[in-house]
C-alpha positions as CSV (number, residue, x, y, z in Angstrom):
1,X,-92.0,-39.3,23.8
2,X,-89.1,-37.8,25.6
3,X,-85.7,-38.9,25.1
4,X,-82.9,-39.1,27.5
5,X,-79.4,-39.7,27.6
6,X,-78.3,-43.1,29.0
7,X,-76.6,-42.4,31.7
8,X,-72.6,-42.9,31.7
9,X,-72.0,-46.2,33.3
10,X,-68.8,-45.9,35.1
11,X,-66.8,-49.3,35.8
12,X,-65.2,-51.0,38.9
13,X,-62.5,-50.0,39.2
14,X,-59.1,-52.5,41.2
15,X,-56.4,-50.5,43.5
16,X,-53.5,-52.8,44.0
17,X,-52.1,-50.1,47.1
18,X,-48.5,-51.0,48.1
19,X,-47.5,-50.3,51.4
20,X,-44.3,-48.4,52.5
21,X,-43.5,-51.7,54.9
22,X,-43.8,-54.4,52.3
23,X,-47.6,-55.1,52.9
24,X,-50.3,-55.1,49.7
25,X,-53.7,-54.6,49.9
26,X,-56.2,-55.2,46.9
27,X,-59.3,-52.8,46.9
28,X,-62.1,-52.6,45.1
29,X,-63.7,-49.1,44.3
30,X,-66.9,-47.8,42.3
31,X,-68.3,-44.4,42.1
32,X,-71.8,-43.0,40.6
33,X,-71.9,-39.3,39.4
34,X,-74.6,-37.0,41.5
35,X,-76.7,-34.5,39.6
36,X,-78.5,-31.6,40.1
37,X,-81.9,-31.4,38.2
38,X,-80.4,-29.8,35.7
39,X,-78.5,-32.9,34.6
40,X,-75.5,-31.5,36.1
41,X,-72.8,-33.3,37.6
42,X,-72.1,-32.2,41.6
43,X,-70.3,-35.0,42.6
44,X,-69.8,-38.6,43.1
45,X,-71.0,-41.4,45.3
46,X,-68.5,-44.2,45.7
47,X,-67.5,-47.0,47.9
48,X,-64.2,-49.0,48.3
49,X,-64.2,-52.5,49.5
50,X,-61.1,-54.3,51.2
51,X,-60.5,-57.4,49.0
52,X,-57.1,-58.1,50.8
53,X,-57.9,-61.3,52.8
54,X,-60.2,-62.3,50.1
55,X,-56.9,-62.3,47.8
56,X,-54.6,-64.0,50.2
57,X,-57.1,-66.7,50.8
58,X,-57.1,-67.3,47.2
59,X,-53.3,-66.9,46.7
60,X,-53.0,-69.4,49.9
61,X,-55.6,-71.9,48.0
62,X,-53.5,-71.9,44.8
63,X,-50.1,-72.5,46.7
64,X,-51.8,-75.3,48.6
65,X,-53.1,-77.0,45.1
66,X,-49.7,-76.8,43.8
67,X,-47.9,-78.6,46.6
68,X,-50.6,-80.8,47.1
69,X,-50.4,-81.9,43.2
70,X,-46.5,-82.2,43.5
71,X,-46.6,-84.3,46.2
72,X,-49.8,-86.5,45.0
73,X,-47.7,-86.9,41.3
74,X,-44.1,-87.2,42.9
75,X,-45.7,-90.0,45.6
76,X,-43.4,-93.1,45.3
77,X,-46.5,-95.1,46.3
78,X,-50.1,-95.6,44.8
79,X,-52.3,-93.0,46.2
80,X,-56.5,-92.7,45.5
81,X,-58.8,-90.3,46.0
82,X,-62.4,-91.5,46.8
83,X,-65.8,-90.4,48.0
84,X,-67.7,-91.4,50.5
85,X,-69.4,-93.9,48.3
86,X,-65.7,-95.5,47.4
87,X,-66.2,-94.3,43.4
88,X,-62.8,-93.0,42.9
89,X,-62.3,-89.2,41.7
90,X,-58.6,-89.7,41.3
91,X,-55.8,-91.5,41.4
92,X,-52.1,-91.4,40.4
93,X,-49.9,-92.7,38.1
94,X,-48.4,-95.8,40.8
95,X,-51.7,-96.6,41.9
96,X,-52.7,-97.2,37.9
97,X,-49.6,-99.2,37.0
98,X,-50.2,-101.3,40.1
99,X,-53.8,-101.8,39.5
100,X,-53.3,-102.0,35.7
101,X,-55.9,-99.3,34.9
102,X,-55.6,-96.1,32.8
103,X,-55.0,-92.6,34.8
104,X,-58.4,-91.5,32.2
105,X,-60.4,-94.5,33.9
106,X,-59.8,-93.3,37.8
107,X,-61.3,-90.6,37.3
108,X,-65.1,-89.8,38.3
């Protein structure tokens, strides 16, 4: 039986690249080693993928969440979430005191 070397496994790698006018963009790169049939590295085969918009949809998503929460808690009126069904998902702390339920209960 012959026996070979694993080969090196060679991780992901993220490239925050900040731009001269203020701009980022957020890559994402990987290589694999080429060898000869002697076992000898000759180079590398790599690719970079632009994760940018990926990142600011995300970043957008979380800022959204945030204000959405603040205004949802902060309400000075009983709000609700339902579905479609009318179960409700959630509810906050107005709606409960007005309706005499627990915040734990609203939820789905």
């Amino acid at each position: 039986m012959e026996m070979r070397p694993r080969p090196r496994a060679f991780p992901s790698l993220a490239i925050i690249v900040f731009h001269p006018a203020g701009t980022v963009s957020w890559l994402h790169g990987r290589a694999v080693p080429l060898k000869n049939r002697n076992g000898e590295i000759t180079g590398y085969l790599g690719s970079i993928t632009d994760l940018t918009a990926h990142h600011q949809a995300e970043e957008a998503r979380c800022e959204s969440e945030t204000r959405f929460r603040s205004i949802f808690d902060g309400a000075t009126t009983g709000m609700v979430m339902s579905d479609l069904q009318g179960y409700l998902l959630e509810c906050n702390r107005l709606f409960c005191a007005c309706w005499a339920i627990s915040e734990s209960s609203c939820a789905a």
